[in-house]
N, CA, C and O atoms as a GROMACS GRO file, in nm:
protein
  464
    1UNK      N    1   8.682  10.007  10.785
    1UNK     CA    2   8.812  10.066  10.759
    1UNK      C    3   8.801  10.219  10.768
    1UNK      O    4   8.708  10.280  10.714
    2UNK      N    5   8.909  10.285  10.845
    2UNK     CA    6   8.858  10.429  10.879
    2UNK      C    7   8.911  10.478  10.732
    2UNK      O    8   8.962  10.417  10.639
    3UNK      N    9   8.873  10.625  10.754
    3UNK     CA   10   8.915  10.711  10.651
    3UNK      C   11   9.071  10.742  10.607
    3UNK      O   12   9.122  10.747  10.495
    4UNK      N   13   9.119  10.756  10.716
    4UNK     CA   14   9.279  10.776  10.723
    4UNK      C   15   9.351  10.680  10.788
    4UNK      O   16   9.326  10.605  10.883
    5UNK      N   17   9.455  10.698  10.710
    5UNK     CA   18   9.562  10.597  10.741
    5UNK      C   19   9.696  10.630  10.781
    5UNK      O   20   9.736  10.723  10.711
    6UNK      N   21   9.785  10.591  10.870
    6UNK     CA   22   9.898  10.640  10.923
    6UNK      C   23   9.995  10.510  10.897
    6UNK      O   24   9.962  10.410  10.960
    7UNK      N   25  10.125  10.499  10.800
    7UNK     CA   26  10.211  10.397  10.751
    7UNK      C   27  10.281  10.455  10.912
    7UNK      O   28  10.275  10.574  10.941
    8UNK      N   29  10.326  10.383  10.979
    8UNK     CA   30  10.392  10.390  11.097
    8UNK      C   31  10.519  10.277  11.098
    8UNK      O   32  10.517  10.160  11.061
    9UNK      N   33  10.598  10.332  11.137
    9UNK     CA   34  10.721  10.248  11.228
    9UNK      C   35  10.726  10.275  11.383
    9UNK      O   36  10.747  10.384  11.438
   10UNK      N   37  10.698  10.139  11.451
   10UNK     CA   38  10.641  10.205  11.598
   10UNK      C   39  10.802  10.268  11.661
   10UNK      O   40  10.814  10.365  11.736
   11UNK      N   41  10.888  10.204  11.620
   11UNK     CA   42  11.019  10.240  11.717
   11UNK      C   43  11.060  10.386  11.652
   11UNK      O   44  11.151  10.445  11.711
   12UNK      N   45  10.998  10.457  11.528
   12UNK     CA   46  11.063  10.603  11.518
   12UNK      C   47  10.976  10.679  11.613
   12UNK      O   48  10.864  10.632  11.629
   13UNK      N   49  11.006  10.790  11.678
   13UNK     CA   50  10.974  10.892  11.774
   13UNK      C   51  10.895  10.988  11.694
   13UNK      O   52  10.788  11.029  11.738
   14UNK      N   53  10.943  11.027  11.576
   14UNK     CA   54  10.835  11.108  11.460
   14UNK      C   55  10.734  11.040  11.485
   14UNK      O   56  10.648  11.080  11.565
   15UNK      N   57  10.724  10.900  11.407
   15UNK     CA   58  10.590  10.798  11.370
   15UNK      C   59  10.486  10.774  11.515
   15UNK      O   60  10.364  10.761  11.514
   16UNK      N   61  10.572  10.774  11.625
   16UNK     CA   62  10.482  10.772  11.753
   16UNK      C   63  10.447  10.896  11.774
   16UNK      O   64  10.357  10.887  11.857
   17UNK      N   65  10.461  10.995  11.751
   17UNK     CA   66  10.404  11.176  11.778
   17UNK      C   67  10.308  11.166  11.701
   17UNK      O   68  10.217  11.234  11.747
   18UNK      N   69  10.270  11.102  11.575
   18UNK     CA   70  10.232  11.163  11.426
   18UNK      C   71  10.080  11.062  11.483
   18UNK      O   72   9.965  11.089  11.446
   19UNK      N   73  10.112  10.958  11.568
   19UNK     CA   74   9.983  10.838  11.607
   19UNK      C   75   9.971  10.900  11.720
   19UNK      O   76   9.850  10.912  11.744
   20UNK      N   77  10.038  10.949  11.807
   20UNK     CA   78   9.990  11.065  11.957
   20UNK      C   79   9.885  11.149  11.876
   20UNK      O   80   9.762  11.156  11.878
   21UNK      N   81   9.955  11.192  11.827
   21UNK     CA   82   9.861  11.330  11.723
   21UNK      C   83   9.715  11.284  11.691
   21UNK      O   84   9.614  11.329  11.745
   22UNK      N   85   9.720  11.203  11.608
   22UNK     CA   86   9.602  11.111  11.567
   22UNK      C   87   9.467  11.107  11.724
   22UNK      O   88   9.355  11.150  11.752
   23UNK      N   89   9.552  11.046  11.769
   23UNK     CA   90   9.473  10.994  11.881
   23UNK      C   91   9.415  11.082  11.976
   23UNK      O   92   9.305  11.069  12.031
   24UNK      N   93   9.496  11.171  11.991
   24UNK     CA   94   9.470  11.343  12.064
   24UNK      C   95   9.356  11.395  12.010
   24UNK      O   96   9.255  11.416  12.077
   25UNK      N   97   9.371  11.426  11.847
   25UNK     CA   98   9.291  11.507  11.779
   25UNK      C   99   9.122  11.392  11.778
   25UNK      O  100   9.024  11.457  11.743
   26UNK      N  101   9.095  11.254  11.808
   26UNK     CA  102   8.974  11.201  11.835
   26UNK      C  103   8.935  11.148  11.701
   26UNK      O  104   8.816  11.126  11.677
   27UNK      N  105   9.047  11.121  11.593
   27UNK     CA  106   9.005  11.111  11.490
   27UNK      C  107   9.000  10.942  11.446
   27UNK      O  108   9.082  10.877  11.511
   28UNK      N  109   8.913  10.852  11.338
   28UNK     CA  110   8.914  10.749  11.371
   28UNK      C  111   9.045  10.721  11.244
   28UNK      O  112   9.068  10.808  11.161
   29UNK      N  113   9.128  10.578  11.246
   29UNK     CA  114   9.244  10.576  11.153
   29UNK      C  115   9.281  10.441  11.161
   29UNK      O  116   9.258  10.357  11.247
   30UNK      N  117   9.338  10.437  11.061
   30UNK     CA  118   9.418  10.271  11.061
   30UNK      C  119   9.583  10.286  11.007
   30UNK      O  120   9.648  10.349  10.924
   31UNK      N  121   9.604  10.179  11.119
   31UNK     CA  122   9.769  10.179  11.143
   31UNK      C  123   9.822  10.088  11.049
   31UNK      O  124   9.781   9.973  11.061
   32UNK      N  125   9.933  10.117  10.924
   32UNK     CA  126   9.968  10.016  10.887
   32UNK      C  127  10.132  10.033  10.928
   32UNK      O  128  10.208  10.122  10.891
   33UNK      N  129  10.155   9.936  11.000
   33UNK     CA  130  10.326   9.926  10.994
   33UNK      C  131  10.376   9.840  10.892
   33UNK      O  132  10.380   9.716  10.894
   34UNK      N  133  10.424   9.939  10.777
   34UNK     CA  134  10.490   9.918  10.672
   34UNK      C  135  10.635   9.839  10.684
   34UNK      O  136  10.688   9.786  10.586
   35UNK      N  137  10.690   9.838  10.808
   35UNK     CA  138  10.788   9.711  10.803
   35UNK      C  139  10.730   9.596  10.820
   35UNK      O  140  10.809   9.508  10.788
   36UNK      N  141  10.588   9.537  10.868
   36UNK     CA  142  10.554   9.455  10.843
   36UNK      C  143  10.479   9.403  10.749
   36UNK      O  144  10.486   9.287  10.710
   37UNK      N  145  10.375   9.518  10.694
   37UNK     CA  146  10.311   9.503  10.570
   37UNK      C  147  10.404   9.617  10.435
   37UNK      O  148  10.354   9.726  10.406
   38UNK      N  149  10.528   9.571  10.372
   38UNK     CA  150  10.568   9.668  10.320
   38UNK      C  151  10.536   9.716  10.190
   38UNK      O  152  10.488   9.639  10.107
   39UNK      N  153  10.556   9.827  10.167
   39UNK     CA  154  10.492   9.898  10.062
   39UNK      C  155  10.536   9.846   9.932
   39UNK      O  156  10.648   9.804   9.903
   40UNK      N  157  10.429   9.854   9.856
   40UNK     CA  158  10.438   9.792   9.734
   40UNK      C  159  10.529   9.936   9.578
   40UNK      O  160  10.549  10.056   9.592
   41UNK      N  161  10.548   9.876   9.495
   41UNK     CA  162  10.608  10.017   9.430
   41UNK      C  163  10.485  10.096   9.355
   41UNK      O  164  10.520  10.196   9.293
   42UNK      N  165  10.353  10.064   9.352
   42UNK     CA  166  10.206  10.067   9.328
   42UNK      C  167  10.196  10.179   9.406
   42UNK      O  168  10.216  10.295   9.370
   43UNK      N  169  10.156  10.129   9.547
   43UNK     CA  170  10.130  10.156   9.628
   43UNK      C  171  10.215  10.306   9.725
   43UNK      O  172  10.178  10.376   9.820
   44UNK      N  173  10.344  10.299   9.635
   44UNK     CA  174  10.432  10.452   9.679
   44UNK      C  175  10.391  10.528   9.605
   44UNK      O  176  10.332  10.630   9.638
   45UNK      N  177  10.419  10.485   9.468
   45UNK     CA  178  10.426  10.555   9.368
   45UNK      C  179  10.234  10.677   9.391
   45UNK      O  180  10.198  10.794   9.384
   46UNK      N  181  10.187  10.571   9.412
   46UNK     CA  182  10.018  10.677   9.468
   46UNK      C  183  10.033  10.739   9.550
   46UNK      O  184  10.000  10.857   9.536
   47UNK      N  185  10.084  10.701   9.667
   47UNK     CA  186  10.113  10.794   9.773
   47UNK      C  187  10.229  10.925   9.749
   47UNK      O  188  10.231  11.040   9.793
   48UNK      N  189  10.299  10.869   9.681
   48UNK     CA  190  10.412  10.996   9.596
   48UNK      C  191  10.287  11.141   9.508
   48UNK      O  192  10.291  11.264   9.512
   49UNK      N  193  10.195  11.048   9.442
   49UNK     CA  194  10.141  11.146   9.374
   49UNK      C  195  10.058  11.216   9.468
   49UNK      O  196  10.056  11.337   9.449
   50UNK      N  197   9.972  11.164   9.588
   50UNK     CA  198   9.852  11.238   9.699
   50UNK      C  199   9.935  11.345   9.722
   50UNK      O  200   9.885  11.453   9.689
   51UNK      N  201  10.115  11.352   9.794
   51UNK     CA  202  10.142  11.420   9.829
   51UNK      C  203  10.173  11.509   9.759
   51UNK      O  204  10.197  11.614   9.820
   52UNK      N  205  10.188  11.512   9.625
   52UNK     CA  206  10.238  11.619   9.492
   52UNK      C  207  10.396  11.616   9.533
   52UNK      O  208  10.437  11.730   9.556
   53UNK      N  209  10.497  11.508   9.549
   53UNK     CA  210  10.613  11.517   9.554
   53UNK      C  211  10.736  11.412   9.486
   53UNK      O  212  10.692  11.317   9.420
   54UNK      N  213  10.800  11.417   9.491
   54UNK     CA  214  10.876  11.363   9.377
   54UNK      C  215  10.957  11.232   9.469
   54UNK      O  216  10.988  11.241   9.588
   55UNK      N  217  10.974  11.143   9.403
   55UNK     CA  218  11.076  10.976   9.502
   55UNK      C  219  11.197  11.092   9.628
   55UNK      O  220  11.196  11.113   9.750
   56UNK      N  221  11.260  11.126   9.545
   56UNK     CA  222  11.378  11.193   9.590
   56UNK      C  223  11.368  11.286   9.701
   56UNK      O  224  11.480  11.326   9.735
   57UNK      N  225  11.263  11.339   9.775
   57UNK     CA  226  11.214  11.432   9.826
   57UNK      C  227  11.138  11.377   9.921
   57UNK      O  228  11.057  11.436   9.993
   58UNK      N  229  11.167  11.259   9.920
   58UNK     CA  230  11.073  11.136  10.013
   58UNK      C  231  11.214  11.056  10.097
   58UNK      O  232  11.197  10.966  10.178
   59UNK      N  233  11.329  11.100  10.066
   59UNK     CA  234  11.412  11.001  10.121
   59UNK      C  235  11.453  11.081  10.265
   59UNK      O  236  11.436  11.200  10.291
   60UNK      N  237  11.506  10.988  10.337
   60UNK     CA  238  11.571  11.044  10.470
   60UNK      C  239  11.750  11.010  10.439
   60UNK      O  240  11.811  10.903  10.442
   61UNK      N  241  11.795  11.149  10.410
   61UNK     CA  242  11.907  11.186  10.397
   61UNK      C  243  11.995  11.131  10.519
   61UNK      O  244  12.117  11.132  10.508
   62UNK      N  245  11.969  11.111  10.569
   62UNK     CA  246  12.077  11.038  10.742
   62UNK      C  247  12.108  10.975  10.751
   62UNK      O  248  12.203  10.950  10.826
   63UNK      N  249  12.026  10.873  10.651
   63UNK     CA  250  11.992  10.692  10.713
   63UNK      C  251  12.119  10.626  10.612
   63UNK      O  252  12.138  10.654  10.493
   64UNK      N  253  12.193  10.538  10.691
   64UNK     CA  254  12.306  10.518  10.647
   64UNK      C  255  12.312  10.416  10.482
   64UNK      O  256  12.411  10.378  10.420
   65UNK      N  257  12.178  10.398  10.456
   65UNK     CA  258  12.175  10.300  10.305
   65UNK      C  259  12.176  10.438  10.256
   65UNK      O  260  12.288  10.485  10.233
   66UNK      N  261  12.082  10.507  10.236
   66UNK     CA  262  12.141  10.644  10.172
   66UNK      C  263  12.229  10.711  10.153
   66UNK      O  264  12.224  10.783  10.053
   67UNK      N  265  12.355  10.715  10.248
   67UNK     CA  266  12.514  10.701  10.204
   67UNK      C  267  12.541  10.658  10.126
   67UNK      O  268  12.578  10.716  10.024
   68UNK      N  269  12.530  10.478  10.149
   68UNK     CA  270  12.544  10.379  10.103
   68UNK      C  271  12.517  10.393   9.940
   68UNK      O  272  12.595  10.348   9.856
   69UNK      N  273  12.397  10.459   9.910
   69UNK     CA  274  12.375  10.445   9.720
   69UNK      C  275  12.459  10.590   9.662
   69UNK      O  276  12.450  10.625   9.544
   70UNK      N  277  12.516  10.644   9.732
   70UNK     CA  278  12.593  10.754   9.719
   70UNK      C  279  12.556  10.884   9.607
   70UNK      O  280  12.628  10.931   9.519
   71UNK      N  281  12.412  10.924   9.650
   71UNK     CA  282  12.325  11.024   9.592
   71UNK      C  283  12.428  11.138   9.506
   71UNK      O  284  12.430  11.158   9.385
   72UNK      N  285  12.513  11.205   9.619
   72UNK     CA  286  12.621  11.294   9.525
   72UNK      C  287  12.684  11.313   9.417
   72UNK      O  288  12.726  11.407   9.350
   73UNK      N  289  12.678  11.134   9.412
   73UNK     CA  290  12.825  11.126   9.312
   73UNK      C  291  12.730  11.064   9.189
   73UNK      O  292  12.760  11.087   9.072
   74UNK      N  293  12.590  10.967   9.233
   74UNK     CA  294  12.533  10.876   9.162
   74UNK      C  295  12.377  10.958   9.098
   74UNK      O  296  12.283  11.002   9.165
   75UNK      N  297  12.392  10.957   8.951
   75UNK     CA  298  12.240  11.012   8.908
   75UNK      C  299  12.161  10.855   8.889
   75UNK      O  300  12.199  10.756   8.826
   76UNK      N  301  12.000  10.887   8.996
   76UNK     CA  302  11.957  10.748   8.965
   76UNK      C  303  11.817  10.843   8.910
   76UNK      O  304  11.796  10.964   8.906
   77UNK      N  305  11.725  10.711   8.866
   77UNK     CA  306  11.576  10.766   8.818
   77UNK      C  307  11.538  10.774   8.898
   77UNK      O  308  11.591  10.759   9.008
   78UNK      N  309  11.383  10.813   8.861
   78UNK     CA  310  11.254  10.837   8.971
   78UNK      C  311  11.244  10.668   9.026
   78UNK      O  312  11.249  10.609   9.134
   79UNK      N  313  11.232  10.640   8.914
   79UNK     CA  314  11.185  10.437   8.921
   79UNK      C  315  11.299  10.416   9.003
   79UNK      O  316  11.279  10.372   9.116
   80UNK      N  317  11.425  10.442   8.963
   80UNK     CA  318  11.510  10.356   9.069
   80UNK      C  319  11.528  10.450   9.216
   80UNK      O  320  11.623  10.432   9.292
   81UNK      N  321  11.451  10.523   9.235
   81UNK     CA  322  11.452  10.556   9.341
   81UNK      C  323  11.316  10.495   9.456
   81UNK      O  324  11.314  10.467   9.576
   82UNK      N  325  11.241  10.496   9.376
   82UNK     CA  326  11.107  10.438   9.419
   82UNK      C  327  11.144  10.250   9.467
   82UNK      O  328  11.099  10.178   9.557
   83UNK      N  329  11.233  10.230   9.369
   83UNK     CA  330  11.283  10.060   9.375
   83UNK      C  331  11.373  10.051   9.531
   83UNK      O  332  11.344   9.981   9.628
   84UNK      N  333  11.471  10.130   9.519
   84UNK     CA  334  11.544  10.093   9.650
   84UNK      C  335  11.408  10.156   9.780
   84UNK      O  336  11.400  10.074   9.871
   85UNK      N  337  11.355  10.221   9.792
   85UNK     CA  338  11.277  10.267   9.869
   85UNK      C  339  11.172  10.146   9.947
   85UNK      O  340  11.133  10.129  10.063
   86UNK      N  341  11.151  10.077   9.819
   86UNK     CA  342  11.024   9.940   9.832
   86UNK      C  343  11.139   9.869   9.914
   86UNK      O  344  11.127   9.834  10.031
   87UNK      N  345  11.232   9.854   9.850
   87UNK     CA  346  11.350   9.727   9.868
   87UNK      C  347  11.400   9.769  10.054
   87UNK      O  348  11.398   9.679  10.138
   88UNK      N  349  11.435   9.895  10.085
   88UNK     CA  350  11.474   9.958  10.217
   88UNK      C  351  11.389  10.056  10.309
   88UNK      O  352  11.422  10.172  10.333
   89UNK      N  353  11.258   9.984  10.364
   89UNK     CA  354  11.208  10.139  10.366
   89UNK      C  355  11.239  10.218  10.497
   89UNK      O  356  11.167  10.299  10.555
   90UNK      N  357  11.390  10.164  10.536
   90UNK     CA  358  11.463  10.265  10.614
   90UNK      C  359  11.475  10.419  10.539
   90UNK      O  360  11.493  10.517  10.612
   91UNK      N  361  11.466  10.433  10.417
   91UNK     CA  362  11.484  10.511  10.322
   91UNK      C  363  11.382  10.623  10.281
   91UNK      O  364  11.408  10.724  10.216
   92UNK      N  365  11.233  10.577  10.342
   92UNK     CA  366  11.148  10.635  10.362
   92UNK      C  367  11.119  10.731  10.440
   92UNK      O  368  11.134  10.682  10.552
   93UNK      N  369  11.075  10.875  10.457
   93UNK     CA  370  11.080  10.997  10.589
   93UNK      C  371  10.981  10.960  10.627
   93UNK      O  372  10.930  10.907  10.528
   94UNK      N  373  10.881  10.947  10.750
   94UNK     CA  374  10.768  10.920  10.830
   94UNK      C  375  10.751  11.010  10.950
   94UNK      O  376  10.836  11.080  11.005
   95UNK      N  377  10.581  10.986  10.988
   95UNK     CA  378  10.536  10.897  10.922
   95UNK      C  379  10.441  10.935  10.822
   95UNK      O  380  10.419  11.056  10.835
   96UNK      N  381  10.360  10.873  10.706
   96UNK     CA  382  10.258  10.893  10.606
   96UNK      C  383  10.146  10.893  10.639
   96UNK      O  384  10.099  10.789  10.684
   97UNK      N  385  10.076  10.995  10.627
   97UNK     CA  386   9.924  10.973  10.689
   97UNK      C  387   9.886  11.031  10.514
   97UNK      O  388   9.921  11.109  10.427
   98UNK      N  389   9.786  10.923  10.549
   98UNK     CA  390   9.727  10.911  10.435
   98UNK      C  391   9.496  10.963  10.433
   98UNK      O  392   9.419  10.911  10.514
   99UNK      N  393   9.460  11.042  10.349
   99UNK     CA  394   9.342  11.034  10.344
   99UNK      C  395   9.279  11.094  10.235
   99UNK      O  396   9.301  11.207  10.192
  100UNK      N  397   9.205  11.016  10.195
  100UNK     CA  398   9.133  11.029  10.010
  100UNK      C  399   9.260  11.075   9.932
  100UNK      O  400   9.360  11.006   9.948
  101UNK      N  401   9.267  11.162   9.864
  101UNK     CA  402   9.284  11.154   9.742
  101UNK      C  403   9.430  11.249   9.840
  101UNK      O  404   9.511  11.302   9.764
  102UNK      N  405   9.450  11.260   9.942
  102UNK     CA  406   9.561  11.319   9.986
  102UNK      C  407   9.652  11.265  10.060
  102UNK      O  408   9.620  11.153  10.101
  103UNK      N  409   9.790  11.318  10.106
  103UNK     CA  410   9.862  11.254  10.179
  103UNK      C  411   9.974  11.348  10.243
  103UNK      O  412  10.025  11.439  10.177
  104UNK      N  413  10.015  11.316  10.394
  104UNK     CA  414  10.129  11.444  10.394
  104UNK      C  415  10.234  11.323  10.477
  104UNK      O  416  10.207  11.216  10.532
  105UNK      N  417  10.317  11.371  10.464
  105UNK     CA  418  10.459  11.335  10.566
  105UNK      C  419  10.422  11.428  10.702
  105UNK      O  420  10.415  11.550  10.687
  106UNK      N  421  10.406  11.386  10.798
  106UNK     CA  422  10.366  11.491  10.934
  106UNK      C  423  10.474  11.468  10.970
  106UNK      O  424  10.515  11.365  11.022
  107UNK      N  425  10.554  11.603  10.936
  107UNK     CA  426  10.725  11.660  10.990
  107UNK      C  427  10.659  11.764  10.892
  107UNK      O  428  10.619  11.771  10.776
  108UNK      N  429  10.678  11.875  11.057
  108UNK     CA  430  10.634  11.834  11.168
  108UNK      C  431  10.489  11.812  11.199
  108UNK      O  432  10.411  11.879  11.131
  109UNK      N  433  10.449  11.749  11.269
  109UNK     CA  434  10.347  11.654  11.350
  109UNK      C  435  10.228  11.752  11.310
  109UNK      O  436  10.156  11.679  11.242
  110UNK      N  437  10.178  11.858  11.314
  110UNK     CA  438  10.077  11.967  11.241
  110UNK      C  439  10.065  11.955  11.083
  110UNK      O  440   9.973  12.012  11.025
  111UNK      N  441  10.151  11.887  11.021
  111UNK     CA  442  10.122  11.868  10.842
  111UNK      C  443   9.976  11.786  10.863
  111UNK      O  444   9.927  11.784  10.750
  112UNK      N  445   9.913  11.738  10.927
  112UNK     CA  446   9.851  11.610  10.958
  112UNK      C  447   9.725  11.701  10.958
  112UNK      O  448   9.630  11.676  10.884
  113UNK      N  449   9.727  11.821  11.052
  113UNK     CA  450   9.544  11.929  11.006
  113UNK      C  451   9.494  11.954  10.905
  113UNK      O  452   9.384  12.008  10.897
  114UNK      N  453   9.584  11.911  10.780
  114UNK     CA  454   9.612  11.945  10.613
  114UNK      C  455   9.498  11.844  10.594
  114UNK      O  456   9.405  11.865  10.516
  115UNK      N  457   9.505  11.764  10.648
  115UNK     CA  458   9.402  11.630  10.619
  115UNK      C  459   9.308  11.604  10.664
  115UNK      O  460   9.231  11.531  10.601
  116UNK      N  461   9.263  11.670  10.836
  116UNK     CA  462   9.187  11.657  10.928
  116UNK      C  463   9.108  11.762  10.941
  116UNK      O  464   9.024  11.765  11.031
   0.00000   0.00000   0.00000
């Protein structure tokens, strides 16, 4: 199992730059596509802390379930933000590269030297 890890969605254009990137730079990594293996609330919640950032600051503001829970008008928790996140992870920004005790969102695609 390599050192780093990249949570990927192959059909986002970020998540395919962020595994271009990977692959460019010669580095060895493992792919998890989190719509098929999806993230556990364990398993965010750690990756929330590698990156030093908060549920809310992890969401993609665009994506139409995020309308949908109507952030503006609605105060939710950390937990219930982390919950719909597990539950939609359209809701998630990507992709996550993950390594030891760190982690970045590569946006843009250079957050990823932070690790390498």
């Amino acid at each position: 199992m390599a050192e780093i890890k990249i949570y990927h969605k192959p059909t986002c254009s970020k998540s395919r730059a962020g595994l271009k990137y990977l692959q460019e730079k010669g580095v060895e990594f493992d792919i998890i596509k989190y719509y098929e293996t999806p993230f556990t609330k364990n398993k965010l919640k750690t990756l929330l802390k590698k990156m030093g950032t908060k549920p809310a600051e992890l969401l993609r503001k665009n994506e139409a379930a995020y309308k949908e829970l109507d952030f503006k008008n609605k105060k939710y928790t950390q937990d219930e933000i982390i919950d719909f996140m597990v539950n939609d992870p359209s809701l998630i920004e990507r992709p996550i590269i993950e390594k030891g005790e760190k982690a970045v969102v590569a946006r843009p695609t250079e957050k990823i030297d932070e690790l390498i």
